[in-house]
Each structure stands twice: as structure tokens, then as C-alpha cells.
py3Dmol code that shows the C-alpha trace and the ligand (Angstrom):
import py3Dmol

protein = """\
ATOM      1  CA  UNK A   1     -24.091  21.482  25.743  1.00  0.00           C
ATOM      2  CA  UNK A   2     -22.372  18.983  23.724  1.00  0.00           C
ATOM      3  CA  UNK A   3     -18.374  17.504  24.875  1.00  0.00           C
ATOM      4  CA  UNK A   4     -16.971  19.015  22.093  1.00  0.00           C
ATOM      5  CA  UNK A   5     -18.083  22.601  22.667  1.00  0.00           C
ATOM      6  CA  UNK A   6     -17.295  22.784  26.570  1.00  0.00           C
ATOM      7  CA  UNK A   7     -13.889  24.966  26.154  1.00  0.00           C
ATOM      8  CA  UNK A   8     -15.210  27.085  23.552  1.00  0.00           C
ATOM      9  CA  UNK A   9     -14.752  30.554  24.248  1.00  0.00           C
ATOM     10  CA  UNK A  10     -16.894  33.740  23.255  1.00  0.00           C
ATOM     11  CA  UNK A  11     -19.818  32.682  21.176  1.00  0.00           C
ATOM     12  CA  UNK A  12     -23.340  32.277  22.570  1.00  0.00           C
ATOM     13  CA  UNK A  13     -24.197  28.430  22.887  1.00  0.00           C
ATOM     14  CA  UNK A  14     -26.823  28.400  19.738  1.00  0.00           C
ATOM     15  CA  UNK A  15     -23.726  29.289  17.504  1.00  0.00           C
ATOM     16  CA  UNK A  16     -20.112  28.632  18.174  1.00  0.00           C
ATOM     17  CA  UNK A  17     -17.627  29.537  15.558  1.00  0.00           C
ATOM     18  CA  UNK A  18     -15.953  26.633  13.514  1.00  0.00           C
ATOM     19  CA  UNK A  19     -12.667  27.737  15.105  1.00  0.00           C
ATOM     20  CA  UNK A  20     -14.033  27.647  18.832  1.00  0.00           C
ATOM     21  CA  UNK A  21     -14.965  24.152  17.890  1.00  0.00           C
ATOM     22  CA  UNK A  22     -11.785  22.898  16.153  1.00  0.00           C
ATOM     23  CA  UNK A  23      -9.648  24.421  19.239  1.00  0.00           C
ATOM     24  CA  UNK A  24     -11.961  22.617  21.928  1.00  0.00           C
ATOM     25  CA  UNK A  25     -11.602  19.408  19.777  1.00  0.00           C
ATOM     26  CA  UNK A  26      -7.883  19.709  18.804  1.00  0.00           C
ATOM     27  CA  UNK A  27      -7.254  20.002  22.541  1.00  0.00           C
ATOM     28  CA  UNK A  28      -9.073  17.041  23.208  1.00  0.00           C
ATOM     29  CA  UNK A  29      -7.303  14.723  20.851  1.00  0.00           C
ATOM     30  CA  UNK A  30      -4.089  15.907  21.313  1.00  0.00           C
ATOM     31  CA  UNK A  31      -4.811  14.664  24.855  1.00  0.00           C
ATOM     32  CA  UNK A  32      -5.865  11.000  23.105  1.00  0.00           C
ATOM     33  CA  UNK A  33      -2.427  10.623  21.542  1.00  0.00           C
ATOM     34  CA  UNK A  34      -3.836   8.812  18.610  1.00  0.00           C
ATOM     35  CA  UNK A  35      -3.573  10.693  15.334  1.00  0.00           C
ATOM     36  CA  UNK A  36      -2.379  14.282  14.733  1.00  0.00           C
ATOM     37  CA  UNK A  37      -5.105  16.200  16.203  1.00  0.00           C
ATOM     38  CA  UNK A  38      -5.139  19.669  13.989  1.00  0.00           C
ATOM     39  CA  UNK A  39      -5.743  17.340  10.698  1.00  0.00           C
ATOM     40  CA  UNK A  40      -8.237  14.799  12.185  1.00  0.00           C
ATOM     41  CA  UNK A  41     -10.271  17.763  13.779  1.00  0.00           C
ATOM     42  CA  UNK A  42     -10.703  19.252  10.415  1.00  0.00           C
ATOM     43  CA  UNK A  43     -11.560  16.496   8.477  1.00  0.00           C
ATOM     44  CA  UNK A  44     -14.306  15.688  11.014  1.00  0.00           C
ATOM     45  CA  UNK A  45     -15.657  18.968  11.090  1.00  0.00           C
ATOM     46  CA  UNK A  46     -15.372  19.788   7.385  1.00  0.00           C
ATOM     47  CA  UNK A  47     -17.181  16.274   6.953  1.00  0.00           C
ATOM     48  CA  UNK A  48     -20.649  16.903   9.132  1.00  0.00           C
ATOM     49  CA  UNK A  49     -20.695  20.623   7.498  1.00  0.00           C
ATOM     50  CA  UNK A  50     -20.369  19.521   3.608  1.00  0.00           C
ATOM     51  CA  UNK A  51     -17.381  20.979   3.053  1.00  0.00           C
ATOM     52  CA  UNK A  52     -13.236  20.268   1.722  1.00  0.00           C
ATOM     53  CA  UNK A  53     -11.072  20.410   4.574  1.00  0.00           C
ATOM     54  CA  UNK A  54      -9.794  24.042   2.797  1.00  0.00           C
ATOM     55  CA  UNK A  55     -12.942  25.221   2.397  1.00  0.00           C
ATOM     56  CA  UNK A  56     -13.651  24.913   6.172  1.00  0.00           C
ATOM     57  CA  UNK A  57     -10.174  26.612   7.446  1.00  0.00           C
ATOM     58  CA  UNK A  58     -10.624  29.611   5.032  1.00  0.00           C
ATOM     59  CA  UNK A  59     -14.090  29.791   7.132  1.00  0.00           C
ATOM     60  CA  UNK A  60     -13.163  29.845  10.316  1.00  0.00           C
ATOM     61  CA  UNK A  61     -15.082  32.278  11.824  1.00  0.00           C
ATOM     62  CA  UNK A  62     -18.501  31.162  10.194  1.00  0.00           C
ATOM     63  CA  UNK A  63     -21.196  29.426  12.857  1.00  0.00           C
ATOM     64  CA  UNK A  64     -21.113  25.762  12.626  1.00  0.00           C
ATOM     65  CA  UNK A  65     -24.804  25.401  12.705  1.00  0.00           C
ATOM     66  CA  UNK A  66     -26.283  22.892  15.634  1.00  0.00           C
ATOM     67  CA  UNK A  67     -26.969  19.904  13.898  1.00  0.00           C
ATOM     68  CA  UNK A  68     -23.607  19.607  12.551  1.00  0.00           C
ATOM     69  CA  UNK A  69     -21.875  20.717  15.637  1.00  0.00           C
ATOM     70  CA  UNK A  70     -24.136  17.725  17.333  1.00  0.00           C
ATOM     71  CA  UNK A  71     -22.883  15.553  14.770  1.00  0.00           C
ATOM     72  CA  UNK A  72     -18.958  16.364  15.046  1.00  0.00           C
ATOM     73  CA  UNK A  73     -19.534  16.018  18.841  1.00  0.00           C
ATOM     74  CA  UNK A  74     -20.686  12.610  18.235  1.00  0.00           C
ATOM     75  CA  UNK A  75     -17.846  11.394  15.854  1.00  0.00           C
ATOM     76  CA  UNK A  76     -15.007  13.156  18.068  1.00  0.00           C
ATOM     77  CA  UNK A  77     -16.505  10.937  21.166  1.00  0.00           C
ATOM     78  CA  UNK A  78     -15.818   8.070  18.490  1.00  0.00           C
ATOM     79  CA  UNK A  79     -12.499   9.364  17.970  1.00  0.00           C
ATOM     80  CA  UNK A  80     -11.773   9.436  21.820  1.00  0.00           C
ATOM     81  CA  UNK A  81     -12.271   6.061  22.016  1.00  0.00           C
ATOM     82  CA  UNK A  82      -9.861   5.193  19.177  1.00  0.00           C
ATOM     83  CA  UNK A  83     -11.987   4.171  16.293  1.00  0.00           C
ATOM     84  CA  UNK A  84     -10.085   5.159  12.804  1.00  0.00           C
ATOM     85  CA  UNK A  85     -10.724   8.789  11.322  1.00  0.00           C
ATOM     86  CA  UNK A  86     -11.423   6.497   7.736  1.00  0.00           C
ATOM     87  CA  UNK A  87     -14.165   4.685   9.263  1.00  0.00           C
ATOM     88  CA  UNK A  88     -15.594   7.897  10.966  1.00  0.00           C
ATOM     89  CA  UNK A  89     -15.468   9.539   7.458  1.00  0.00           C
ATOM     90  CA  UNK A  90     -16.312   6.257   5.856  1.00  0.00           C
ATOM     91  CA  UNK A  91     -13.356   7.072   2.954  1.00  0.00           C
ATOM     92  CA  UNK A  92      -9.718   6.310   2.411  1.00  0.00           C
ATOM     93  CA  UNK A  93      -8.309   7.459  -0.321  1.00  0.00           C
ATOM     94  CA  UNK A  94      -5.889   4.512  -2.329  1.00  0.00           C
ATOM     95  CA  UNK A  95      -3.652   4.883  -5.000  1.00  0.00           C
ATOM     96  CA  UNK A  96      -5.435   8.912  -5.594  1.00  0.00           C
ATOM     97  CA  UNK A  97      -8.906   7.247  -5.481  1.00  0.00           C
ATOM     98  CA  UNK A  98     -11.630   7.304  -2.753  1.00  0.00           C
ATOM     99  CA  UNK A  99     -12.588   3.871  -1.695  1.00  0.00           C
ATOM    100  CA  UNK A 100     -15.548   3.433   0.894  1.00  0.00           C
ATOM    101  CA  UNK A 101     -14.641   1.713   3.901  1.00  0.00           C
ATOM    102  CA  UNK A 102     -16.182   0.714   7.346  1.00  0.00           C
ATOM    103  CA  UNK A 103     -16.014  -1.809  10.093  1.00  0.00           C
ATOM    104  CA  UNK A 104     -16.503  -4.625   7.251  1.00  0.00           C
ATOM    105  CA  UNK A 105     -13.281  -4.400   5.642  1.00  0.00           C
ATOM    106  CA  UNK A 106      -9.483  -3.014   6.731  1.00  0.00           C
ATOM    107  CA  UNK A 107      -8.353   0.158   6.196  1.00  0.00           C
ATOM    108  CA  UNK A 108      -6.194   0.697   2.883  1.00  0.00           C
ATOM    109  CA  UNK A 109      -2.421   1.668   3.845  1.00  0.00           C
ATOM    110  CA  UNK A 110      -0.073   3.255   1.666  1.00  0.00           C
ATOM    111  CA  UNK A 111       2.031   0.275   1.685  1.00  0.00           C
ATOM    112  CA  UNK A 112      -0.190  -1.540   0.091  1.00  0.00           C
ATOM    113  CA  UNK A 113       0.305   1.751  -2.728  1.00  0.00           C
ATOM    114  CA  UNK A 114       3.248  -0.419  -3.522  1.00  0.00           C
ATOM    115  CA  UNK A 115       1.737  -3.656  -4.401  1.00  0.00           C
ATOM    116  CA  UNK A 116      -0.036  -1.784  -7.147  1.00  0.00           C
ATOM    117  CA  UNK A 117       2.877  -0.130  -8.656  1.00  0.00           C
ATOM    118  CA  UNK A 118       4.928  -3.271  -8.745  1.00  0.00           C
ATOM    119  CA  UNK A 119       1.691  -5.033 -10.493  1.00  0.00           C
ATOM    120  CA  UNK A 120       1.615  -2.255 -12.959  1.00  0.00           C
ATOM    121  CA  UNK A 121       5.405  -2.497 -14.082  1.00  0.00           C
ATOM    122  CA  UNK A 122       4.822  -6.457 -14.373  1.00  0.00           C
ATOM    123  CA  UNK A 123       4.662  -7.442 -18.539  1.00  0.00           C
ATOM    124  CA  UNK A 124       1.139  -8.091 -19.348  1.00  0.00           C
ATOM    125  CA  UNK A 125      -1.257  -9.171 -22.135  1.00  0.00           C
ATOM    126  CA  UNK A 126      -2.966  -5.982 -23.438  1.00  0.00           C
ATOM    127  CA  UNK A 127      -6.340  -7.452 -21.639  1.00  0.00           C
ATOM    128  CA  UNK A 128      -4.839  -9.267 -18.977  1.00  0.00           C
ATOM    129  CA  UNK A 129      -7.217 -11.356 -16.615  1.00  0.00           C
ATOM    130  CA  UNK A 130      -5.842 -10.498 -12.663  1.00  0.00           C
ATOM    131  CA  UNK A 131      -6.964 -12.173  -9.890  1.00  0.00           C
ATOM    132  CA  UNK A 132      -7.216 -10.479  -6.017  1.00  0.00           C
ATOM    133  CA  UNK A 133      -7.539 -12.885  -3.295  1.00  0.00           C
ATOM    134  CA  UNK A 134      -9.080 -11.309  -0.079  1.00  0.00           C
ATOM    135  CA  UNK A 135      -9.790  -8.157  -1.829  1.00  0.00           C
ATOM    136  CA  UNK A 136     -11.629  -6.373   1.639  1.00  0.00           C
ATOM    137  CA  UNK A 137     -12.885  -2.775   0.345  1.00  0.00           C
ATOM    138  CA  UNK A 138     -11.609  -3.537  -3.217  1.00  0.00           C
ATOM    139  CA  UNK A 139      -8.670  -1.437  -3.090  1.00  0.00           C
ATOM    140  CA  UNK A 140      -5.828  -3.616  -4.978  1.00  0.00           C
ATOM    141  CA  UNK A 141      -8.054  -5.310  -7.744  1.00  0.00           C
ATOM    142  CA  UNK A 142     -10.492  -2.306  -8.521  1.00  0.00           C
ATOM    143  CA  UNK A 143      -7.437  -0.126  -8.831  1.00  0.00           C
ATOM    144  CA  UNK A 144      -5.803  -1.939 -11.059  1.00  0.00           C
ATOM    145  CA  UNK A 145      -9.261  -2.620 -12.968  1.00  0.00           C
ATOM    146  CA  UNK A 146      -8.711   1.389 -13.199  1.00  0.00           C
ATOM    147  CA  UNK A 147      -5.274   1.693 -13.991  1.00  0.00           C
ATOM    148  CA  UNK A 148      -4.750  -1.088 -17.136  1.00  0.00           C
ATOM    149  CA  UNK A 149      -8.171  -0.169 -18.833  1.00  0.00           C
ATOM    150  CA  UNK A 150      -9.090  -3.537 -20.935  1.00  0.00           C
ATOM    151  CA  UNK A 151      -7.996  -5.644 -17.380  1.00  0.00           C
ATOM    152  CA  UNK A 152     -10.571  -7.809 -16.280  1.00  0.00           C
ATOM    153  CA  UNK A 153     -10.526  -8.581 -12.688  1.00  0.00           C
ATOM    154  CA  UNK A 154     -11.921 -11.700 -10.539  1.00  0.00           C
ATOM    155  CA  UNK A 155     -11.605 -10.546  -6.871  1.00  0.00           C
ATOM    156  CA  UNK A 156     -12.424 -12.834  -4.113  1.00  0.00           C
ATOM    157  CA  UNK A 157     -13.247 -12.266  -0.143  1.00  0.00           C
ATOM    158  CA  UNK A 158     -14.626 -15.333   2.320  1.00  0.00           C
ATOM    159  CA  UNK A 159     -16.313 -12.263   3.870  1.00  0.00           C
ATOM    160  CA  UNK A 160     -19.828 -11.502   2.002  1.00  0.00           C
ATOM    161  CA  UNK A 161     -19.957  -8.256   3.940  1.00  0.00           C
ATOM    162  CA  UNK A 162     -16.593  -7.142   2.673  1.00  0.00           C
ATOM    163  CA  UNK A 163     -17.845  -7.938  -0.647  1.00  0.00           C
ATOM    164  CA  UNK A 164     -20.758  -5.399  -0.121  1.00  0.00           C
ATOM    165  CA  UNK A 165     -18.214  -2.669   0.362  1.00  0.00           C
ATOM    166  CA  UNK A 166     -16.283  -3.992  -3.129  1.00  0.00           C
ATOM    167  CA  UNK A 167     -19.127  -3.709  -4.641  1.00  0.00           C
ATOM    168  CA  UNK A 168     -20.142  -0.288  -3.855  1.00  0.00           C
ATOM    169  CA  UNK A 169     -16.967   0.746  -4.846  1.00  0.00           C
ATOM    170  CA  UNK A 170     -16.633  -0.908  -8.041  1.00  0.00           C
ATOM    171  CA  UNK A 171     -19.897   0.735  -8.436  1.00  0.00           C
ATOM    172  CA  UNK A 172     -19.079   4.340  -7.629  1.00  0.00           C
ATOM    173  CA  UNK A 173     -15.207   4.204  -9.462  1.00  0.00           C
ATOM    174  CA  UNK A 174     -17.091   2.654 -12.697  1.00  0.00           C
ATOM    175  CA  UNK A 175     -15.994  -0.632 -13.433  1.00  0.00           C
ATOM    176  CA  UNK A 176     -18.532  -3.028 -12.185  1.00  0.00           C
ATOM    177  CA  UNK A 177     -18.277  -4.176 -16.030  1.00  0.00           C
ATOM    178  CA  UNK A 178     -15.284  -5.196 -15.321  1.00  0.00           C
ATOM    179  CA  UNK A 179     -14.583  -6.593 -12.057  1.00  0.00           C
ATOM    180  CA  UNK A 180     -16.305  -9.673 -11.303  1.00  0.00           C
ATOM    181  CA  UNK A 181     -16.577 -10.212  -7.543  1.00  0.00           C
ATOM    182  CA  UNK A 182     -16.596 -13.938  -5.617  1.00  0.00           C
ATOM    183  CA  UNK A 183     -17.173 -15.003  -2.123  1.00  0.00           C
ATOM    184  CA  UNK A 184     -15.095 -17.859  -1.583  1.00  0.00           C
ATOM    185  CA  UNK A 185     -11.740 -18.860   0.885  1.00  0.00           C
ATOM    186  CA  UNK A 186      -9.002 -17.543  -1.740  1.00  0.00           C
ATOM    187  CA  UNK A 187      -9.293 -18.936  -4.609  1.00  0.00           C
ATOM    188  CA  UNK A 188     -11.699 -22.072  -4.237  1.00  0.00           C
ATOM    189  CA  UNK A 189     -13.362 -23.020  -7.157  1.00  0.00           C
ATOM    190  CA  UNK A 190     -11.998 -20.974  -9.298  1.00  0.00           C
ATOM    191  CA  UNK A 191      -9.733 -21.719 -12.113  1.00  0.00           C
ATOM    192  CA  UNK A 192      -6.268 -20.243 -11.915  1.00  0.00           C
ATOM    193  CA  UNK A 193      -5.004 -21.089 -15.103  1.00  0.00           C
ATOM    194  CA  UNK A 194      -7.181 -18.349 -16.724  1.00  0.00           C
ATOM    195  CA  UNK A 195      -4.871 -15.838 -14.701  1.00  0.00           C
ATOM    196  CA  UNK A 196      -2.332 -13.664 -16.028  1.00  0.00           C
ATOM    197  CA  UNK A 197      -1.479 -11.664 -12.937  1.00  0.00           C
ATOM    198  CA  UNK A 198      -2.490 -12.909  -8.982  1.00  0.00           C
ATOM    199  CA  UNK A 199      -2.188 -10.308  -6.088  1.00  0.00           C
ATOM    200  CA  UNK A 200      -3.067 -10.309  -2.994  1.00  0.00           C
ATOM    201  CA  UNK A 201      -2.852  -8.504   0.462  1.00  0.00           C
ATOM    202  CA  UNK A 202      -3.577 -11.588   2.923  1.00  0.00           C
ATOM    203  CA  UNK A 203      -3.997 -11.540   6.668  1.00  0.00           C
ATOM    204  CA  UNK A 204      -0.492 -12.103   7.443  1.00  0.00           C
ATOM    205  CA  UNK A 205      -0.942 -11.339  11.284  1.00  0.00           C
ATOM    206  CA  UNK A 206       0.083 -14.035  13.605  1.00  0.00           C
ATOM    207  CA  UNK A 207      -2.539 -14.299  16.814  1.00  0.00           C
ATOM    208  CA  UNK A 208       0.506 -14.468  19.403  1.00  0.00           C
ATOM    209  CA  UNK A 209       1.525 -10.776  17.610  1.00  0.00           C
ATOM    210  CA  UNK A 210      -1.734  -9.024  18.850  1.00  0.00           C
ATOM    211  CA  UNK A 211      -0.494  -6.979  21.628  1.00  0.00           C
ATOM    212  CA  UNK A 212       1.980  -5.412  19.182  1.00  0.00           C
ATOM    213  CA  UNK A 213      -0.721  -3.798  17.264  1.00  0.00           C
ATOM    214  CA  UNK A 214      -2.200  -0.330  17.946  1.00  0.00           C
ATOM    215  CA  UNK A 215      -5.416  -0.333  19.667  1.00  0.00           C
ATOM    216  CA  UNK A 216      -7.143   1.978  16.994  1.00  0.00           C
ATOM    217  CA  UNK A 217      -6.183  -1.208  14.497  1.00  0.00           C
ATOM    218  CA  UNK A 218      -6.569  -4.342  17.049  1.00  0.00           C
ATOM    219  CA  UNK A 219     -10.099  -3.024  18.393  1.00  0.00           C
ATOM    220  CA  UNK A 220     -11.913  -1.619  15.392  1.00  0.00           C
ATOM    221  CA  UNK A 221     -10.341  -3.269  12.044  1.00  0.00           C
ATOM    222  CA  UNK A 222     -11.941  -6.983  11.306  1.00  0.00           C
ATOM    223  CA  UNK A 223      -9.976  -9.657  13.016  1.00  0.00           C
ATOM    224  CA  UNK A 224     -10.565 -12.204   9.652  1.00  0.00           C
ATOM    225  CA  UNK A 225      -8.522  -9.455   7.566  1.00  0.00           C
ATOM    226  CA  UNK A 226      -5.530  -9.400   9.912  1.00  0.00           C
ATOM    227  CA  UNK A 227      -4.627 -12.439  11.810  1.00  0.00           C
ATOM    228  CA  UNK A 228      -4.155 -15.446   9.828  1.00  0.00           C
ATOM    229  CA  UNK A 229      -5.186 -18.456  11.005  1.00  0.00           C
ATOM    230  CA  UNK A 230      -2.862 -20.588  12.999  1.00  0.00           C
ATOM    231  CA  UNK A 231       0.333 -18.637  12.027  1.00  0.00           C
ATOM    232  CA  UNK A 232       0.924 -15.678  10.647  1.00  0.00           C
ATOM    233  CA  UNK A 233       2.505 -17.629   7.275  1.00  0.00           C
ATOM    234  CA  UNK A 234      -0.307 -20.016   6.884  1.00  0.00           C
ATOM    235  CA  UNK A 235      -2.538 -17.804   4.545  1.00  0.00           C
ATOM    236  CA  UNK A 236       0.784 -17.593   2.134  1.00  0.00           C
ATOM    237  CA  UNK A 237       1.022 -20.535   2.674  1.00  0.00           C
ATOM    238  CA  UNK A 238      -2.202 -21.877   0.950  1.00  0.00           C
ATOM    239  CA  UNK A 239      -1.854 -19.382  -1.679  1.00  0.00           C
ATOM    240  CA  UNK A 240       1.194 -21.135  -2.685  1.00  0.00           C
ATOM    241  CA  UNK A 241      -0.043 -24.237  -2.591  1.00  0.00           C
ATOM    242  CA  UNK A 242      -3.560 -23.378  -4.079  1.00  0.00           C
ATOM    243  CA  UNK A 243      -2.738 -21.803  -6.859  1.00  0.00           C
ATOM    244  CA  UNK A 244      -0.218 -23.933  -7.722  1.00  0.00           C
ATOM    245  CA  UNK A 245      -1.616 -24.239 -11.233  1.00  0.00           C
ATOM    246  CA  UNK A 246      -1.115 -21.002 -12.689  1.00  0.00           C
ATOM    247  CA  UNK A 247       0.358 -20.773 -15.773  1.00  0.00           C
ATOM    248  CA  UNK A 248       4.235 -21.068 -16.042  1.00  0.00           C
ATOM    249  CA  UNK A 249       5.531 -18.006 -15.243  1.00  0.00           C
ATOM    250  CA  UNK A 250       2.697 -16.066 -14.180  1.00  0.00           C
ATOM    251  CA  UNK A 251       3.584 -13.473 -11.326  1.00  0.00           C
ATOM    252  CA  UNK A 252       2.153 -14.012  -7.615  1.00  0.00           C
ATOM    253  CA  UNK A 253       2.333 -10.813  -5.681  1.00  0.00           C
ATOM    254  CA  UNK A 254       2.162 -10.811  -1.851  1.00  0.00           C
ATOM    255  CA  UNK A 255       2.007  -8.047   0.603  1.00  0.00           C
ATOM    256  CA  UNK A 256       3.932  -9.605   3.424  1.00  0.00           C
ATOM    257  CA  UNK A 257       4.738  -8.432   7.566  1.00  0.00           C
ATOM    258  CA  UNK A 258       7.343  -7.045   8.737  1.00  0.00           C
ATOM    259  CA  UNK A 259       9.956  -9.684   9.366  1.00  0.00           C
ATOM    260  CA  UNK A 260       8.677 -12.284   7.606  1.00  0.00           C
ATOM    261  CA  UNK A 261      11.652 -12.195   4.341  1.00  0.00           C
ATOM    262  CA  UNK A 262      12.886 -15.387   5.879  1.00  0.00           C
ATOM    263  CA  UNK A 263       9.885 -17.423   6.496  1.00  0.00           C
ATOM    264  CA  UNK A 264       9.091 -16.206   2.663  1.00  0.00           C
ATOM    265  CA  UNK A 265      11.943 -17.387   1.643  1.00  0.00           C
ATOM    266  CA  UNK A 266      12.037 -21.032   3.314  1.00  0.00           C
ATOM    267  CA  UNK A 267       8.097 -21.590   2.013  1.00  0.00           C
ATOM    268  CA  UNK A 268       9.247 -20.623  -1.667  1.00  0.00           C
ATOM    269  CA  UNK A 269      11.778 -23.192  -1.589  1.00  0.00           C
ATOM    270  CA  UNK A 270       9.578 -26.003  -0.879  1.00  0.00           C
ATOM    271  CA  UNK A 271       7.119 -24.906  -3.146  1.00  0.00           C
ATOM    272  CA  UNK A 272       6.367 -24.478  -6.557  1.00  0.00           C
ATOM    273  CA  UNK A 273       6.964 -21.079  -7.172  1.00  0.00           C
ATOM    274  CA  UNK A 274      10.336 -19.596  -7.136  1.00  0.00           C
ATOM    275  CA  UNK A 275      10.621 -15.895  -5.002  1.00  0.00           C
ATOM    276  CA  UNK A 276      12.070 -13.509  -7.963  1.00  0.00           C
ATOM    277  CA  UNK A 277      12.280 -10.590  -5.466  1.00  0.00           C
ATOM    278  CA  UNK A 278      11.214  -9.215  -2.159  1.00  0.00           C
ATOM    279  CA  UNK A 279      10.398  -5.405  -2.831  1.00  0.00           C
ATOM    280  CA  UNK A 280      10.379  -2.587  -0.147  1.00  0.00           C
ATOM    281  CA  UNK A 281       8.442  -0.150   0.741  1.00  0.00           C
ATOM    282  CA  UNK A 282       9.362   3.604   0.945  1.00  0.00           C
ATOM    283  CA  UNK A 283      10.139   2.746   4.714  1.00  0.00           C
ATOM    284  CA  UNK A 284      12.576   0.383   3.656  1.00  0.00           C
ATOM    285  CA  UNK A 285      10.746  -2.586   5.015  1.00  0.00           C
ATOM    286  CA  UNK A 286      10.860  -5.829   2.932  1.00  0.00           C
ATOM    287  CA  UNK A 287       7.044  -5.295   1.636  1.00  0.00           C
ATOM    288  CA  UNK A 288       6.072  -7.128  -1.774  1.00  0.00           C
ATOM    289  CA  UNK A 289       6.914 -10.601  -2.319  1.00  0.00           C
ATOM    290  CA  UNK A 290       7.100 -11.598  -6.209  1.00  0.00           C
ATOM    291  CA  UNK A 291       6.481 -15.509  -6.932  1.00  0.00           C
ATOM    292  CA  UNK A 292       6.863 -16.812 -10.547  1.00  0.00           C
ATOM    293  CA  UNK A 293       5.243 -20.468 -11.307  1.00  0.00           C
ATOM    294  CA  UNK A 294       8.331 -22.265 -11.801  1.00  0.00           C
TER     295      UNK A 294
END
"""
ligand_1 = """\
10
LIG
N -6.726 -6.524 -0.101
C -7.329 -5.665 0.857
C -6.418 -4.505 1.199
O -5.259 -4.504 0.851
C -7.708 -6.420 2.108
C -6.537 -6.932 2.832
C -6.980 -7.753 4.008
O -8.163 -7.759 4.358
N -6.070 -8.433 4.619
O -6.860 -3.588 1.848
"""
view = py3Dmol.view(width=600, height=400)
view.addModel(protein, "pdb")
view.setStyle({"model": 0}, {"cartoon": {"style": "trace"}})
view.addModel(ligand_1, "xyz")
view.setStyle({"model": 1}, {"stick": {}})
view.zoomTo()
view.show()
């Protein structure tokens, strides 16, 4: 009998009950003290058996058929160990949109929600050409290829395989057309003159700061997307100094850390960008850093 079914109660072995098997499971995670476990056992059960997480709690009491209770066994063993629900359902949803993601690329976080309003309340050309450096699953650039319809969008990740995952979801959200995607470290060989907006969500991670992360994010996100190299400004760094030839007065947005206004602050000074603003997020935490060419 599989893990997941071991506390179920009443129902012969062949066919336990979709609420046998979210109890046994909720009881298990709640033990794991990673996400909350009522939610996460849904999704992963609604998942293997096809359906909306609604659809499967207004069917409790239906049989959760063997191959899918095999399968949920499976991904709540994943779960156990800590690997993100959003790579076990391979989705995250961004900015009302469901992006693919795996073990290639980071997981999407609401904060990063913010980036994209801020972007969208910029003043832009009616077409305006944007350019995402390190775009991982897509999220920033491909949403805003979505939101400002004549954008187009040059989106660049060193990581090839993170590209793949871009790509299939510029694919499935309709705007390959659009969205023109690069492998290169930031913004190499590209021209950044022919930009009217630049975003980005960097690594901005120092190495020395890796026991403060979560285990779920540490062990299972991709390293090259969260720690920047040497320290955790040096990615900003280079952006500021690499795309130093934007056009007067074109806007440089910059998902930053927590705790890093100063540092922000002292590399904008010695650069040539001026900071206009460092914007929070709905925590409160200094979140979006603005940069105008000076
Ligand atoms: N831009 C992507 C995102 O916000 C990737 C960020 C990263 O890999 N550091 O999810």
C-alpha cells in the first residue's frame, strides 16, 4: 500500500475515497512544517486526478482511482522532502497568468507582481521595445509582452535551459511573435540603445547569505538564479555599468533584497544612472529600484 494511504480509514485498499486520502496526506505535511498542508494536499491531488482544486473538494467522497492515488503518493513523498508545490505541479501562476516552471528556472513570487506594475505605470512609446535581463521562466518580460500589446520584448538568460522554459511559455501565452529570446550574460552583445524600458529580476543573493534561506528554496531552486556571483550587489552592479548606454532617460528597473536600499544607493551614485525611487512591496520592504540614464 502506498505512504500516502496508510492512515486512511474505511475504504477497501483498491479504492480509497479522495477525502481518506487528503486527511492521511494533510496529516503528513502538517507534520513537514513546510507549506499549509490543507491547500498543498488539494492541489496535488486535484492535479494527478484532472481536476480544479473545487472540483475535487465538492467530490470528496468519489474513489480516487489507483493510478492517480500512486501518482499523488509519489509527489507527496516529493513534498516531504521539501521540493516546491510549483515544481511538483509544474505551474505558478504570475501576474493572473500560468507560467510553466521546473528545476530550470526560479519560482515566480508575488513580489516580483510589483516590478510589473511599476513597469506598466512607466510613460512609454505606443510600441515600446523592453528589454528583460535574466528572464528564468519568462515571467517579467512575457507578461509585459501581454500586458502593453504592440511591446516587443528582447529577453535574455546565460542559462539555455531556462530559455527552454521561456520559450514554452511564450509559446503557450501567445506571443512568441513578439518576444524574441537570447542566451547571453545580461545584456552582451546586444544593443541597448534600441531600449525603451530595461527590467530585470537579477540574482541578488549573496553566497555568505545561504543559510538564511529556506531549505525548500536553497535545495531545489537553481543556484545561478539566486546567488550572485561574488557579492550579492555585483549582478546590479554590471547592469549598471553594462548598460550604461541606454538612451537618456530610459528607466532601469531592479528587483532588489531585502536590505540592500543602501548599497543601491551608494552604487547609483558612482554610476551613471541616477536612483529616482526605491518602491515597496505590499510587505513594506524596499523592493523595486528605478534607475534613469542620467
Ligand atoms: N526574472 C525571473 C523571475 O523574476 C528570473 C529571476 C532570476 O532567475 N533571478 O522569476
Amino acid at each position: 500500500m502506498s505512504a500516502a494511504l496508510d492512515s486512511s480509514a474505511g475504504a477497501d485498499n483498491a479504492s480509497p475515497l479522495v477525502e481518506e486520502i487528503l486527511t492521511a496526506a494533510r496529516n503528513r505535511l502538517s507534520k513537514a512544517s513546510f507549506g499549509p498542508p490543507t491547500r498543498e494536499a488539494a492541489l496535488l491531488l486535484a492535479r494527478v486526478m484532472g481536476l480544479t482544486e473545487a472540483q475535487l473538494l465538492a467530490h470528496s467522497r468519489d474513489v480516487v482511482p489507483p493510478a492517480a492515488a500512486d501518482e499523488f503518493s509519489s509527489l507527496l513523498e516529493r513534498r516531504l522532502t521539501g521540493e516546491p508545490v510549483a515544481y511538483l505541479l509544474q505551474e505558478k501562476e504570475f501576474f493572473g497568468r500560468p507560467f510553466l516552471v521546473d528545476s530550470r528556472v526560479l519560482i515566480p513570487r508575488p513580489e516580483t507582481e510589483h516590478l510589473v506594475e511599476f513597469a506598466l505605470e512607466q510613460n512609454l512609446p505606443r510600441s515600446p521595445s523592453i528589454l528583460d535581463v535574466g528572464t528564468g521562466s519568462g515571467c517579467i518580460g512575457l507578461t509585459l509582452a501581454l500586458e502593453i500589446s504592440a511591446a516587443r520584448v528582447v529577453a535574455t538568460d546565460l542559462s539555455p535551459s531556462a530559455l527552454a522554459v521561456a520559450s514554452t511559455n511564450a509559446r503557450r501565452l501567445g506571443v512568441t511573435d513578439r518576444v524574441r529570446l537570447v542566451a547571453t550574460d545580461l545584456a552582451r552583445g546586444l544593443d541597448p540603445t534600441r531600449f525603451d524600458l530595461v527590467v530585470s529580476n537579477p540574482p541578488y543573493i549573496g553566497h555568505d547569505e545561504a543559510d538564511e534561506l529556506s531549505p525548500e528554496v536553497r535545495r531545489f531552486e537553481p543556484a545561478t538564479a539566486l546567488f550572485s556571483p561574488v557579492d550579492a550587489h555585483r549582478v546590479l552592479e554590471r547592469l549598471l555599468t553594462d548598460l550604461q548606454s541606454v538612451k537618456m532617460g530610459t528607466p532601469l528597473m531592479v528587483e532588489i533584497g531585502f536590505g540592500q536600499r543602501d548599497k543601491v544607493e551608494s552604487l547609483a551614485s558612482g554610476s551613471p544612472f541616477e536612483l529616482a525611487t526605491i518602491r515597496p512591496d505590499y510587505a513594506g520592504i524596499p523592493r523595486v529600484a528605478i534607475f534613469h540614464r542620467r
